[in-house]
N, C-alpha and C positions, 0 to 999 in steps of 0.2 A: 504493500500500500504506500505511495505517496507521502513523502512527509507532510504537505499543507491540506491532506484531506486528513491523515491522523490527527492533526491540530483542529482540525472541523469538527471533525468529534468529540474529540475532547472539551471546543469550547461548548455544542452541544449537551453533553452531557452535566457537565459543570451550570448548566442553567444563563451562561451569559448569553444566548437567540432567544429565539420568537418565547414570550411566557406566556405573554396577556391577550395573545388570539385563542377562540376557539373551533372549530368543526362547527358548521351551519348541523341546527337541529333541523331536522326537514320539516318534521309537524309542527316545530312552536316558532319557526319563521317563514313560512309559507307565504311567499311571494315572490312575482315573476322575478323582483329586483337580487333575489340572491339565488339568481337559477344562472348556469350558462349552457351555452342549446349546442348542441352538433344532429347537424340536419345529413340525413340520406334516402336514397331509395331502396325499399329491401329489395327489389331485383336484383341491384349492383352490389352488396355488403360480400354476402357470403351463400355460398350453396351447401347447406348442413347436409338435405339429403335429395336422392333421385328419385324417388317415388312421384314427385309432382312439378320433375322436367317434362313438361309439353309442348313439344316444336321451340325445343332451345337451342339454341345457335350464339354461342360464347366468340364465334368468328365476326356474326353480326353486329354491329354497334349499333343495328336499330331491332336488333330482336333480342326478346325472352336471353339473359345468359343465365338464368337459376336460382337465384339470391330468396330466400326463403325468410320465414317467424323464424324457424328454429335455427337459422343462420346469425340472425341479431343475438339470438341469447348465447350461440356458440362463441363470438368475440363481444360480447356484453363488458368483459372486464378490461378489456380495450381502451372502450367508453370511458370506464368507470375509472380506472388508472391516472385516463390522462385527467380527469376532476369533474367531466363536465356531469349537472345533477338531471335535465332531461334531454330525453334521442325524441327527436322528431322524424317522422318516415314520411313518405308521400302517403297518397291516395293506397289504400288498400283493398277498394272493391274490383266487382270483376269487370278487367276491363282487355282494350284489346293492343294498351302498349306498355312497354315495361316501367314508366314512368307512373303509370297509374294515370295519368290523366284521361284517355280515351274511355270514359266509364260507360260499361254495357248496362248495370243493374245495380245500384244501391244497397239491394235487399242481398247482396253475394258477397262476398268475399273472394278476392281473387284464387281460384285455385292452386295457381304455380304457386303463390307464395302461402299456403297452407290452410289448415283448415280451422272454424274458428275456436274449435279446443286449444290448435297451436296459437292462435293469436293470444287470448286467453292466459295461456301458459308464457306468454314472453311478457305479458304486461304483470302478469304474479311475479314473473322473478324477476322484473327491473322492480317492482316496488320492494322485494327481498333486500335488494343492494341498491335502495336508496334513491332510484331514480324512477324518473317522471316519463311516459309517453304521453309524446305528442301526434297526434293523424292530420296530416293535410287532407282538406274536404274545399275540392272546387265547387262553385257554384257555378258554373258555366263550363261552355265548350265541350262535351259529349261528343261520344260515339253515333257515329248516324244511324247505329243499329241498337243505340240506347231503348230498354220497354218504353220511356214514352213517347219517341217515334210512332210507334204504333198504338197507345192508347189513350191521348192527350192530344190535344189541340193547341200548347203552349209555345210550339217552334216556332222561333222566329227565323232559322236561318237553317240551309244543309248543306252550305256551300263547302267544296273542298275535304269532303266527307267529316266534317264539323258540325254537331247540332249544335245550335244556340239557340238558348232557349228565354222569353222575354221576363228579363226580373223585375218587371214593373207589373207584370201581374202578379194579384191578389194571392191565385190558386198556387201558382208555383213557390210564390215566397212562403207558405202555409206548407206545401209541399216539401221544401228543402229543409225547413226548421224543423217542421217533424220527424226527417229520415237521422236530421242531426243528432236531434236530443235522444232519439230511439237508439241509434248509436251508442251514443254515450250511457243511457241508460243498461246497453247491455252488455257493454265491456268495459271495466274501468279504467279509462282512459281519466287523464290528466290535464289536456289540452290540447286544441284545434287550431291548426295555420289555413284559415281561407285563404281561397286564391279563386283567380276570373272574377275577378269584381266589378269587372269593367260593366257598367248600365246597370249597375246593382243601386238601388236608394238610400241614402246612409241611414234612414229612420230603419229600413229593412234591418239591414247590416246591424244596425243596433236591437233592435226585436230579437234577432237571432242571438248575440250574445248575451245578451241578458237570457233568454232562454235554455240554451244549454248553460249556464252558472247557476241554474237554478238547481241541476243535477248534481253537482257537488260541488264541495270548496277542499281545496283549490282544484276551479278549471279556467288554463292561460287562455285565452284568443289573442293570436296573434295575428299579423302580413305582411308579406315582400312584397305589397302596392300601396300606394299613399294614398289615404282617408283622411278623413274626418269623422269616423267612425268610433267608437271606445273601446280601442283597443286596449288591454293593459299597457304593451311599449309601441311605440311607433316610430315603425319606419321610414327612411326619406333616400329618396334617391342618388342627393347629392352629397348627402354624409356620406357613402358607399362610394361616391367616386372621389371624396377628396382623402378616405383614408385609403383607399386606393393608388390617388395617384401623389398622396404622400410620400406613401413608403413604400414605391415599386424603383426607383432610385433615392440616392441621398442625395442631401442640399439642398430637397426639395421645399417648396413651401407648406407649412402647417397650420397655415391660417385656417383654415376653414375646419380643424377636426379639434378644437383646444375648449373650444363652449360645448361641450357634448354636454349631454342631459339624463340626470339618472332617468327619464323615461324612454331614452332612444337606445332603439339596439343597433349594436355596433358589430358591423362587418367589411369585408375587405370582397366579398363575391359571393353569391351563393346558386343554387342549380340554373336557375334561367340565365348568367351571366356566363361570360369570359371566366376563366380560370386567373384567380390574380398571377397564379404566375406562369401564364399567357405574358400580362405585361411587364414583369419584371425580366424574362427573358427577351423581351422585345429591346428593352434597354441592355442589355447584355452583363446582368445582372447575376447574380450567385442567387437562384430563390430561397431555399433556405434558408439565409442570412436575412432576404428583405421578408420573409413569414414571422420569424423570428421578433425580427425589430416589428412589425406589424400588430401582429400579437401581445407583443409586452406593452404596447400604450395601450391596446384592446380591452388587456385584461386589468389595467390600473385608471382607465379613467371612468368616470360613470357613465351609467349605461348598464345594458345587459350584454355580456358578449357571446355571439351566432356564429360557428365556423361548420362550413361543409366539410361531409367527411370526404378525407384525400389531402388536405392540404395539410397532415402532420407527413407527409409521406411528397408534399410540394409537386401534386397532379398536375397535368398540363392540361390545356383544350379551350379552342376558341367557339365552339360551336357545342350540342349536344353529343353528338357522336365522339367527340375529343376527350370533353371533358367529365362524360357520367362514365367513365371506365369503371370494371371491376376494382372492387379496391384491393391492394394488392399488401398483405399483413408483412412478407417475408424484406424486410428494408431496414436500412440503417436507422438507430432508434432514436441517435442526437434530438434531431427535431420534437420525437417524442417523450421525450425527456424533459427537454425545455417547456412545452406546453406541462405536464405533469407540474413542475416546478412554476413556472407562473399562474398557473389555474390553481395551484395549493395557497399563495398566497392570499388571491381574491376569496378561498373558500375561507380560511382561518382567520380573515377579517371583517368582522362587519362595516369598519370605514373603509374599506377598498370599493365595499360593494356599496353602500349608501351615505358613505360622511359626504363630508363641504372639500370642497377642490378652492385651492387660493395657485392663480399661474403667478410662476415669478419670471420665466423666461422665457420666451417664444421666438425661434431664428431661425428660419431656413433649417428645417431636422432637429435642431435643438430645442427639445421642451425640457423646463423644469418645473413640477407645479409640489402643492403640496395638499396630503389629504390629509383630513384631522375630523378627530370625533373629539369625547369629552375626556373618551378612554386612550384614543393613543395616535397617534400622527406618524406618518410619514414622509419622507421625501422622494418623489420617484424621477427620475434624469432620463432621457429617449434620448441619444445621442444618434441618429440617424445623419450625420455627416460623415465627411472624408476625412476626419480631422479629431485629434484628441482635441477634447474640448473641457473649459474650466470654469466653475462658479466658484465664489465665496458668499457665503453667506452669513448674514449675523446673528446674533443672539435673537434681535428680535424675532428672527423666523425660528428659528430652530429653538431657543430659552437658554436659559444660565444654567451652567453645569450639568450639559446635557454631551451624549457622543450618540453617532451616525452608526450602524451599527450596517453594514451591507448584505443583503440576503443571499447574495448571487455571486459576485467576486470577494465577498468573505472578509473585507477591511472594517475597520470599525478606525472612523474621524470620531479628532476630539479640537476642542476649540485651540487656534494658536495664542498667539500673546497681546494679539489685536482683540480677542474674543469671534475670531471669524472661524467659520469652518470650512475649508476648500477641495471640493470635492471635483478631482480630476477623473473623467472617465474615457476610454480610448472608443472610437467611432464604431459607428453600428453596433453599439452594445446598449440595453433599457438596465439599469439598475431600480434596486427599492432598497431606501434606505429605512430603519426603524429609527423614530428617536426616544431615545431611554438615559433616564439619571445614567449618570458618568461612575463607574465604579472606578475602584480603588483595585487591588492588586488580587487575583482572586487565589485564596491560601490555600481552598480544596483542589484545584487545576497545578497550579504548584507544583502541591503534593502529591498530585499524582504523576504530572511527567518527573518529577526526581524519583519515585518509586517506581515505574516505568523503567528510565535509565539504571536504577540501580540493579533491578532484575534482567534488563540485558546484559548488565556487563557481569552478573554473576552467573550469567548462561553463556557468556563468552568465556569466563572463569572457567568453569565444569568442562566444555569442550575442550576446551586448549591441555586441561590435567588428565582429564582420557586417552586424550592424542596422546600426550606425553606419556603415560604408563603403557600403552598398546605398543609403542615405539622400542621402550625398556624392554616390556617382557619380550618384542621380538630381537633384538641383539641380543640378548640373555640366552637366548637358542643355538 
């Protein structure tokens, strides 16, 4: 082992890191704001088993590849590893494309992806290990061989083999809140991502969520389209492209991502888009590096944070067929490691996920801001430039008789003689610093690296007088 990772542990165990955070309780802080989502489609995740491969073609990137319920629960601790607390899946009724969107029948369950015992059995054991499923349920755009093609009068459109169907009538909207809440009613799901809202009435769209919330607490309603609807967080389009084209190069501007809003969720891409690192490679960029730096302001500023699955693993694809690939488990784990480690932060704090953000410095990639509750503060640095970069800060931010304590590269700042603290960090790196009373010299850490040393050098003692006796007794012969 490392000598500066045995000194981690040590200072670990010795109690100088993290004390005053705790593990989100799920039931007694149940709210979207201390959730983070990682969205897929079960077709793409994983193929547990073949019994309900039907006309799949893994060569196709517009057909069936296998991806199952019992697939999600088979890498569930995947999920669960890297921190995030609910999986959101597409559409899981029967439909006629792998995305779930082309939906035959409401009242089905898609077969390839299982049956609803299996559905059932994946939402029991994400709740087992803590976490939340969420179902996308479009309101629009069908199958043209959708049942109510044929026993409805509500189409407005079959263009392009697309039904759309008109959300301004009465019947339908009556129609989709009830297939909703029947849903939910019969499997316990946690939360709903509408989507095709387009012609939807926002009085609608609110009827509807207030309606399936009546079926339990907590149920999220979310969307990747902009309303004026009640949703718990809301999305905007342009938030997504400025942390986007933030941090797909450095020295870019951050003006646009530093006012985030503990109601906005915060993403860098998600199924309908380009693959962010689509554009980080466009710029000739290292993606992992710019996910990375993407991620660590994601997961420190407020907000809710929303990552597609594929990008611990930095997926590529400018299109659907590029970007909804199989996700592919066997890869280098750096990346997911890194998320593991900044998504344990946001979980172990409740100011990461809901205190007050105060910015102190905002440049071209360089953010410094500071988050603070009543119970504990920190300071977080995005250094997304080409360039080591330096603040000093004073007492009044940081307080008297206080030390920096680093979560990530392991340093602990204490004030110099000016009372400033100066915290240097090298380019393309996010730190979070903890601020905690300044200790004095700590006597149990000590004591144990001199007891440490002392018992290596009396096991270098013992070898060296074995060699030498072995040595004796052989010239003795």
């Amino acid at each position: 082992m490392k000598f500066n990772k045995w000194l981690m542990t040590g200072l670990l165990v010795s109690g100088l890191w993290i004390t005053s955070t705790q593990p989100i309780n799920a039931e007694a802080d149940a709210s979207i704001h201390n959730e983070s989502i990682y969205d897929l489609y079960v077709d793409r995740y994983f193929n547990k088993v073949i019994t309900n491969d039907y006309d799949v073609n893994a060569k196709d990137p517009n057909a069936f590849a296998g991806g199952d319920f019992l697939g999600i629960i088979e890498k569930m601790d995947h999920i669960k590893e890297m921190g995030f607390t609910t999986i959101s899946i597409g559409p899981v009724f029967a439909t006629e494309t792998y995305d779930g969107k082309r939906i035959l029948d409401f009242n089905t369950l898609e077969k390839r992806f299982g049956t609803p015992e299996e559905f059932q059995q994946l939402i029991n054991e994400a709740h087992k290990q803590h976490l939340k499923i969420m179902i996308e349920f479009p309101l629009n755009n069908y199958s043209v061989n959708h049942v109510w093609n044929a026993e409805t009068d509500w189409i407005q459109s079959t263009e392009n083999n697309v039904l759309t169907v008109d959300l301004t009538n009465v019947e339908v909207q009556q129609a989709l809140t009830n297939t909703l809440v029947e849903f939910a009613n019969t499997y316990e799901i946690d939360g709903v991502k509408l989507s095709a809202l387009n012609g939807a009435p926002t009085s609608f769209i609110n009827d509807m969520i207030a309606s399936v919330k009546e079926v339990r607490d907590p149920m999220y309603v979310i969307a990747l389209e902009e309303s004026d609807a009640n949703f718990d967080v809301q999305f905007s389009d342009e938030l997504l492209v400025h942390f986007r084209d933030a941090f797909k190069n450095t020295d870019l501007s951050t003006e646009g991502i530093v006012s985030t809003d503990y109601n906005d969720l915060l993403l860098v891409d998600h199924l309908y888009t380009e693959r962010f690192t689509y554009y980080s490679a466009l710029e000739n960029m290292f993606p992992p590096t710019r996910i990375k730096t993407a991620l660590g302001a994601m997961f420190t500023m407020p907000g809710v944070p929303y990552m597609t699955y594929g990008t611990e693993i930095a997926m590529n694809g400018q299109n659907a067929g590029e970007s909804h690939q199989v996700m592919n488990f066997r890869v280098d784990e750096e990346l997911i490691d890194y998320i593991k480690d900044i998504n344990s932060v946001r979980n172990k704090s409740e100011t990461m996920r809901s205190g007050k953000t105060e910015i102190l410095e905002n440049e071209n990639g360089y953010i410094v801001f500071k988050r603070y509750s009543e119970e504990e503060q920190f300071i977080v640095v995005i250094n997304n430039t080409s360039h080591t970069k330096r603040i000093d800060l004073s007492s009044d931010v940081v307080g008297e008789n206080k030390e920096l304590r680093g979560l990530f590269e392991s340093d602990i700042v204490r004030a110099d003689d000016n009372g400033e603290y100066r915290l240097v960090l090298d380019r393309e790196i996010v730190e979070v610093y903890q601020i905690a009373d300044r200790k004095g010299l700590n006597k149990s850490y000590i004591f144990a690296m001199g007891l440490s040393y002392v018992l290596f050098l009396s096991f270098l003692v013992i070898v060296w007088k074995k060699g030498k006796q072995r040595r004796n007794e052989q010239n003795s012969k």
